[in-house]
C-alpha positions as CSV (number, residue, x, y, z in Angstrom):
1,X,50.3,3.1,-33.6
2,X,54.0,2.6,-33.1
3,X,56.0,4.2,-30.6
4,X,59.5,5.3,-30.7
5,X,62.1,3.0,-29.2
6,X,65.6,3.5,-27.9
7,X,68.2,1.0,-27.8
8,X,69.8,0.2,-24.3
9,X,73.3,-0.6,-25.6
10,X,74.0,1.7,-28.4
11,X,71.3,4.4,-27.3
12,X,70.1,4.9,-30.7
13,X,66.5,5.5,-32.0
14,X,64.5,3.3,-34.1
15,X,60.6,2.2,-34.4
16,X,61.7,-1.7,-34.7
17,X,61.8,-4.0,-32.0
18,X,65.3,-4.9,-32.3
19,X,68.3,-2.5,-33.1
20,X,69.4,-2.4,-36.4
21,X,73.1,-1.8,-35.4
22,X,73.8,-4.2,-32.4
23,X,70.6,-6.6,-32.6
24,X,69.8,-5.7,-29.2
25,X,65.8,-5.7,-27.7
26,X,64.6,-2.1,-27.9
27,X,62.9,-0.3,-25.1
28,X,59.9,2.0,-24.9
29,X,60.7,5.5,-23.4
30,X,57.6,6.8,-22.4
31,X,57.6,9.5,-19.8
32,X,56.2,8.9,-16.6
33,X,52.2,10.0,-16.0
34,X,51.5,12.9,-14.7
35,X,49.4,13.1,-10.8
36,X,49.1,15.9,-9.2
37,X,48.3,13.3,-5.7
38,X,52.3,13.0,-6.3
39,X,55.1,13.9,-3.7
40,X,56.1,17.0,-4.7
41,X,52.9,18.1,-6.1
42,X,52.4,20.3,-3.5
43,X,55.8,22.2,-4.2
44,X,55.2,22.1,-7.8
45,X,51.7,24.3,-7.1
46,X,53.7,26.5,-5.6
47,X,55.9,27.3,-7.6
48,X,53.5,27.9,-10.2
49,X,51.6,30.6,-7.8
50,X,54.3,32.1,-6.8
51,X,55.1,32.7,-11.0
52,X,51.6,34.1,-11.6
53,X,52.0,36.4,-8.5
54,X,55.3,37.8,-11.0
C-alpha cells in the first residue's frame, strides 16, 4: 500500500517518490505513535477527566 508523500522543497503532495515539479526526494509524513508511557501523558489524562467531570 502506498502512502502519501510531501515534497520538502515545494511542499506539495504526491504518491511518487520523487516530485513531479522540482525532481526533489519525497518524504513520508506519518504522524508520530501514539503512548500513553509519554511525557505529558499524565496531563493529557487529565485533561480528559476533568472534560467528562463537565
Amino acid at each position: 500500500m502506498k502512502r502519501i508523500l510531501k515534497c520538502p522543497k515545494c511542499d506539495s503532495y504526491t504518491m511518487e517518490e520523487e516530485c513531479s515539479e522540482c525532481k526533489v526526494k519525497t518524504l513520508a509524513i506519518i504522524p508520530a505513535k501514539y503512548s500513553p508511557d509519554d511525557r505529558m501523558g499524565k496531563y493529557r489524562r487529565m485533561g480528559k477527566k476533568e472534560e467528562k467531570k463537565d
